[in-house]
C-alpha positions in Angstrom: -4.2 12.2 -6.1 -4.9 14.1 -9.4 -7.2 12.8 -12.1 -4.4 11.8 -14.4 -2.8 9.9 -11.8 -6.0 7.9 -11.0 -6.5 7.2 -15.2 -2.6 6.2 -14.9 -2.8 3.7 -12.6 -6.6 2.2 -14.3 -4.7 1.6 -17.1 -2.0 0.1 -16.1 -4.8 -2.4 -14.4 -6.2 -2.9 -17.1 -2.7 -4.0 -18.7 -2.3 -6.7 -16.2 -5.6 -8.1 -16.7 -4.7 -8.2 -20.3 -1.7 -10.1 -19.1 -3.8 -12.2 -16.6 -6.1 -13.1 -19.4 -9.1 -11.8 -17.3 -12.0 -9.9 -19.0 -12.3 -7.7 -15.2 -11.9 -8.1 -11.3 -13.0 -7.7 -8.0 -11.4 -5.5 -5.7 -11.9 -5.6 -2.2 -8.9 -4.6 -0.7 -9.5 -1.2 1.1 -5.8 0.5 0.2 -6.4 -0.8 -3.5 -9.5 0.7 -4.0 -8.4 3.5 -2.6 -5.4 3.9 -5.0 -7.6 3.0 -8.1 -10.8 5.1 -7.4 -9.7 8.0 -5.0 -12.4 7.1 -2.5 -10.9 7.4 1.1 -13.4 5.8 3.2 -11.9 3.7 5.5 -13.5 0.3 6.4 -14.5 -0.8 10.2 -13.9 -4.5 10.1 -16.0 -6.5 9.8 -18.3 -4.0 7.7 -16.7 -2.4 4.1 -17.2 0.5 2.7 -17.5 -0.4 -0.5 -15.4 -2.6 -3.4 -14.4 -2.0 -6.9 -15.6 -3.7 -10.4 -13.2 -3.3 -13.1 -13.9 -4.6 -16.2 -11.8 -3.9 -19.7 -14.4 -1.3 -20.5 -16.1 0.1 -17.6 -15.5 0.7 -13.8 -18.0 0.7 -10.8 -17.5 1.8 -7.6 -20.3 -0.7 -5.1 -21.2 1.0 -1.8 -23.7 1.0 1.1 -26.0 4.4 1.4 -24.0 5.4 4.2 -21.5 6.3 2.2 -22.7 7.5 -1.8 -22.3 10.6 -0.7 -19.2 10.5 0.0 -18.9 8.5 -2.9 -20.1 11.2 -5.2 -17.8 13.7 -3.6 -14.8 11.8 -4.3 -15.1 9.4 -7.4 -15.5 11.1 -10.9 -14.2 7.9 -13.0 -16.4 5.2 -11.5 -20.3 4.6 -12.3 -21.0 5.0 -8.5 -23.7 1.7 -7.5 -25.8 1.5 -4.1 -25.9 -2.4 -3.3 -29.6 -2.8 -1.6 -29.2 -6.5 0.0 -26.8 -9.0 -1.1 -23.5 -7.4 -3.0 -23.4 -10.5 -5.4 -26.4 -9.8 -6.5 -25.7 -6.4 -7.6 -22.6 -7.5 -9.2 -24.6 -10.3 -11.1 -26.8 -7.4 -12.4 -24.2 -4.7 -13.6 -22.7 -8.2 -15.6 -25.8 -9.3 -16.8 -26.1 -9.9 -20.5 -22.3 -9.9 -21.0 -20.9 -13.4 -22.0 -19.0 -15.6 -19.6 -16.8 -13.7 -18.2 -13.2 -14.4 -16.8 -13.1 -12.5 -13.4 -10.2 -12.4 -10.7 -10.8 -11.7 -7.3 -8.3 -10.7 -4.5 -7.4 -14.1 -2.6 -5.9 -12.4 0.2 -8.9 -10.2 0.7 -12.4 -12.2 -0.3 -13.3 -14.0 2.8 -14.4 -17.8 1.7 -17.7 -16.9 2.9 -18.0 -13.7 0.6 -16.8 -15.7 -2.4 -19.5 -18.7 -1.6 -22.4 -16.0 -1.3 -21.1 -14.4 -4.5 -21.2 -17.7 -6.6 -24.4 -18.8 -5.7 -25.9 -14.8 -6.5 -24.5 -15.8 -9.9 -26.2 -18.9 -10.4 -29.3 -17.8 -9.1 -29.2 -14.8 -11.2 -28.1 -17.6 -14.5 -25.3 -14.8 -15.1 -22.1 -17.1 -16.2 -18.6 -15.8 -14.8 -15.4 -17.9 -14.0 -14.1 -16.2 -10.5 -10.4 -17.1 -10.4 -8.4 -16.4 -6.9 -5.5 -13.9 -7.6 -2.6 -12.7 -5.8 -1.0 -9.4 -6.7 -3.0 -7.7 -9.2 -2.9 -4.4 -7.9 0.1 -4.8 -5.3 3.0 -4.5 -7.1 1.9 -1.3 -9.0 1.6 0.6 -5.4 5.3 -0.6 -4.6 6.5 2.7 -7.0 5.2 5.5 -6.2 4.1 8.7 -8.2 6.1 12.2 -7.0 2.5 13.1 -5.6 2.8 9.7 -3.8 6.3 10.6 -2.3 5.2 14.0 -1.5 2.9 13.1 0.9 4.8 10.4 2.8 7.6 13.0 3.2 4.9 15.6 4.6 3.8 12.2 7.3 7.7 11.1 7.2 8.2 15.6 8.4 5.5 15.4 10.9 6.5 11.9 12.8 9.6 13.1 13.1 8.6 16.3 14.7 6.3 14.3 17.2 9.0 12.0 18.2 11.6 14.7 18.7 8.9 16.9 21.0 8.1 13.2 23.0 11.7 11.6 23.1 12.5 14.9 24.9 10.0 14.3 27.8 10.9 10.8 28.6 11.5 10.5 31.9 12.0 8.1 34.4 8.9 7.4 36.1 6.5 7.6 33.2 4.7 4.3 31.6 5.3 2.9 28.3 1.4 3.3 27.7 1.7 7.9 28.6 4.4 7.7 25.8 2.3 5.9 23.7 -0.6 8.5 24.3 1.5 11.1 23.9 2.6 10.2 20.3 -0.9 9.4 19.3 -2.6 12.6 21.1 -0.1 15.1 19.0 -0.6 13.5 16.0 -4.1 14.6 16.0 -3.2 17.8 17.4 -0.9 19.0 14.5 -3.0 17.9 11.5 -2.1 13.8 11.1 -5.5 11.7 10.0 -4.0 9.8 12.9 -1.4 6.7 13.5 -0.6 4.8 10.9 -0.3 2.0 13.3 -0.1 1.7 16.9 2.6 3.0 18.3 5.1 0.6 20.1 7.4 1.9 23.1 9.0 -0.7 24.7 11.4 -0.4 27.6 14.0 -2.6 29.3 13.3 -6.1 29.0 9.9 -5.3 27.1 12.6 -4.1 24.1 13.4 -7.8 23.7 10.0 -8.1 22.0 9.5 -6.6 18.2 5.8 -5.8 18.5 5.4 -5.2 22.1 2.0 -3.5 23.0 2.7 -0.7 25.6 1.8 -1.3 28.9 2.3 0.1 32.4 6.0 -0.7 33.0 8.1 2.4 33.8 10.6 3.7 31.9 14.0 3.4 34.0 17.5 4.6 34.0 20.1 2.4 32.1 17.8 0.4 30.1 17.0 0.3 26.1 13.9 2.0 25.2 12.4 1.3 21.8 10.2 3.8 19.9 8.3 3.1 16.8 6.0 5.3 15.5 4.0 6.8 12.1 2.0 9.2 11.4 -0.6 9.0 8.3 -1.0 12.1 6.3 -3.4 12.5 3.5 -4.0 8.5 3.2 -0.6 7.8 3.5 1.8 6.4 6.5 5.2 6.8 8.0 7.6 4.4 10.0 10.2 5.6 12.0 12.0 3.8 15.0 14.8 5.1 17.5 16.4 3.7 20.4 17.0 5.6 23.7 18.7 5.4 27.1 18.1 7.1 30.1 21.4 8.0 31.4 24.8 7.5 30.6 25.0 4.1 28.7 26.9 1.1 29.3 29.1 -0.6 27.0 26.9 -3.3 26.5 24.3 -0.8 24.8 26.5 0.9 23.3 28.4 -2.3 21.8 24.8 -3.0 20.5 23.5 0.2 19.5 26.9 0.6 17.3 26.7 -2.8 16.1 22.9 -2.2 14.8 23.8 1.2 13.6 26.7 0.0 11.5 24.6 -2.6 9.5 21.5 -0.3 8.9 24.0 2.1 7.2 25.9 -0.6 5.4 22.5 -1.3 3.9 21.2 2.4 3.4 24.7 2.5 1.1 24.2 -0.6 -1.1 20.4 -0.6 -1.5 19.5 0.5 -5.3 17.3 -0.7 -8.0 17.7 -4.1 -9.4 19.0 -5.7 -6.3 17.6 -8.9 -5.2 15.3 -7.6 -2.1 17.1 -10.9 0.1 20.7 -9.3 -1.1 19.2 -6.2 0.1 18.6 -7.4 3.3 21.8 -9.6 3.4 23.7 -6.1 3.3 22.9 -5.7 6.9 22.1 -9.4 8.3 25.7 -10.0 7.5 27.2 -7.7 10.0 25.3 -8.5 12.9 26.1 -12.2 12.2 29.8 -11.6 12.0 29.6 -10.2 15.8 27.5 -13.2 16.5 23.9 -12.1 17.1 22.9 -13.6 13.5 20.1 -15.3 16.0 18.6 -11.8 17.9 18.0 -10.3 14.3 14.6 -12.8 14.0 12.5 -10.0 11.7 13.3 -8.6 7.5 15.1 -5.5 7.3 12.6 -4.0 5.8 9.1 -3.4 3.8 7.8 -1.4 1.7 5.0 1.6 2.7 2.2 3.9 1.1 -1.1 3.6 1.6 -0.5 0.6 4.1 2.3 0.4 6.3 3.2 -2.8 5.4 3.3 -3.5 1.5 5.4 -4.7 -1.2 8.1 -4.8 -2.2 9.7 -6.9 1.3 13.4 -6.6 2.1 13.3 -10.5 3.7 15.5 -13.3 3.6 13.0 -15.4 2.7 13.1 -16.8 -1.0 9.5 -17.0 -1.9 9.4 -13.3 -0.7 12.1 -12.3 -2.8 12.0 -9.8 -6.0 14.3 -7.3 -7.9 13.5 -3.9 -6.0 12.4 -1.2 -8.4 13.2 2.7 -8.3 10.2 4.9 -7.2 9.9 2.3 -4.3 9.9 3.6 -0.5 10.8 0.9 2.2 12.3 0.8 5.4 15.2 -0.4 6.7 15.2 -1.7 10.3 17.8 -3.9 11.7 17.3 -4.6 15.4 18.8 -6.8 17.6 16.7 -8.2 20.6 18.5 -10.5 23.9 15.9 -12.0 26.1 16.5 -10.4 29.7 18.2 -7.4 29.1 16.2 -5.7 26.1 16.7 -4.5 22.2 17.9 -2.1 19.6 16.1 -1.3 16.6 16.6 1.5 14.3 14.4 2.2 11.4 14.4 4.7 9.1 12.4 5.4 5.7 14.0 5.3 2.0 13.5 5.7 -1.1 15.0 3.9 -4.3 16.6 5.2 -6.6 18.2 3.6 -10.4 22.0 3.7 -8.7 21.3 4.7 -4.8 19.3 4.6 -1.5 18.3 8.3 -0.9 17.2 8.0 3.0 14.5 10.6 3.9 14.7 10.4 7.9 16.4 13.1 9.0 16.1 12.2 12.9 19.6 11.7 13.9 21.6 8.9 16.4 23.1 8.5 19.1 27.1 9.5 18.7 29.9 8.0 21.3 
């Protein structure tokens, strides 16, 4: 991203710690340091390649000597720090001298044993701070995206759907779910990606029934649904794309379902705009498949939002405390899918973005037409 981005979205930070009533925060979340420092390490669990101090009148990127270099190469806002032994005890030093400060830390991302090791560095150093959990500090300002933002997930969006197109061709009956899933992942690499965004899932015949199958050895076969879900991540950000295919002239029954699932994914890709309740949102389609009575095989949201992680706000769920109004510049998917225990599933996913009075879809991999 370009330097006036990066200063963008720091100061809108710093406006929601204003609004917080914190005096700085902690940011160990690897996608939100990335999108407020530019720094695109990546972090090997359990080891981190480095966290963010934000304070309302200074910035420090914290890192290992593994990686200041890289550091250096990438960050020109942040005072760049090497942490030589405990973190929290470089973090007491850089706020030494200051008075107490308010500081909020990233609930979701501070392991209880990092937070108990950083409040005792404090005490021991006598430097006073009030560390108060917080949920959603940076989150919500990822969910919309800059033009630079949606430029790159259309050039990951472009090149997943290339990938799929060159793979769904080569399905074959014979070949495992885990040589598809090798496939995908081995051409990403090969025509430029950073790699997959996720794993990718290919599940066939009764292995469809499962959401988040893992790919395994069972062989693709004749007559029988074959899900396909897939993403590519370009330039730090990810694509999500799913497609359904058959081997072979379809039944009824899939096509009943594929029909069914394909009616209520464009039901919602037509109502979706800003200022919809995300659970209306995902209402749009729910609603149709519960009319033809599978209201119980559509277990999952609709949707999600995605950017730097493929799963990020804002959520398209039915779930109340998940809910919120959905805001233009936003990109989610929308994923209906219908799974029956025995015979398989149908899911179809494509990505969107949201506009003030529409849903412009970006996929441009077609469907299935009877």
């Amino acid at each position: 991203m370009s330097k006036n981005v990066l200063k963008f979205r720091l100061e809108a930070l710093r406006s929601r710690l204003e609004q917080l009533n914190l005096d700085g925060c902690l940011i160990t979340c690897p996608e939100n340091r990335r999108y407020l420092s530019g720094f695109t390490a990546r972090d090997e669990f359990p080891e981190s390649s480095g966290l963010l101090l934000i304070c309302r009148d200074s910035q420090w990127l914290l890192t290992d000597f593994r990686y200041l270099e890289w550091a250096r190469s990438e960050v020109r806002d942040f005072e760049v720090a090497v942490y030589h032994g405990p973190v929290g005890a470089t973090l007491a030093g850089l706020l030494a001298g200051r008075p107490k400060s308010r500081l909020g830390f990233e609930a979701s991302y501070l392991t209880y044993r990092g937070h108990q090791r950083l409040l005792k560095a404090f005490a021991e150093a006598g430097v006073k701070a009030q560390w108060l959990p917080q949920e959603g500090m940076v989150e919500p300002l990822r969910a919309v995206k800059h033009p630079e933002e949606v430029e790159a997930m259309r050039r990951a969006l472009a090149l997943t759907e290339t990938v799929l197109e060159t793979v769904a061709a080569g399905l074959a009956p014979g070949v495992t779910e885990a040589e598809v899933a090798w496939e995908i992942e081995r051409r990403f690499k090969e025509m430029g990606a950073e790699g997959s965004a996720f794993a990718p899932i290919v599940a066939a015949g009764p292995n469809s029934a499962r959401p988040h199958h893992q790919p395994g050895d069972y062989r693709l076969q004749e007559g029988e649904p074959i899900i396909i879900d897939l993403g590519a991540r370009v330039a730090g950000y990810c694509a999500d794309l799913t497609r359904t295919y058959i081997l072979g002239p379809p039944d009824e029954h899939f096509q009943k379902i594929y029909r069914l699932v394909r009616r209520a994914q464009a039901r919602a890709e037509a109502g979706i705009r800003a200022g919809m309740n995300s659970q209306a949102a995902d209402a749009l389609a729910r609603e149709v498949i519960a009319e033809a009575g599978y209201g119980e095989a559509f277990g999952h949201s609709l949707g999600h939002g995605v950017g730097l992680a493929v799963h990020e706000a804002p959520a398209l769920s039915p779930l109340k405390e998940r809910a919120g109004e959905l805001k233009a510049g936003s990109i989610v998917t929308v994923e209906p899918g219908i799974y029956l225990t025995g015979w398989g599933g149908v899911r179809l996913e494509d990505m969107a973005l949201i506009h003030e009075d529409r849903c412009e879809v970006l996929t441009k991999t077609g469907f299935y037409e009877w």
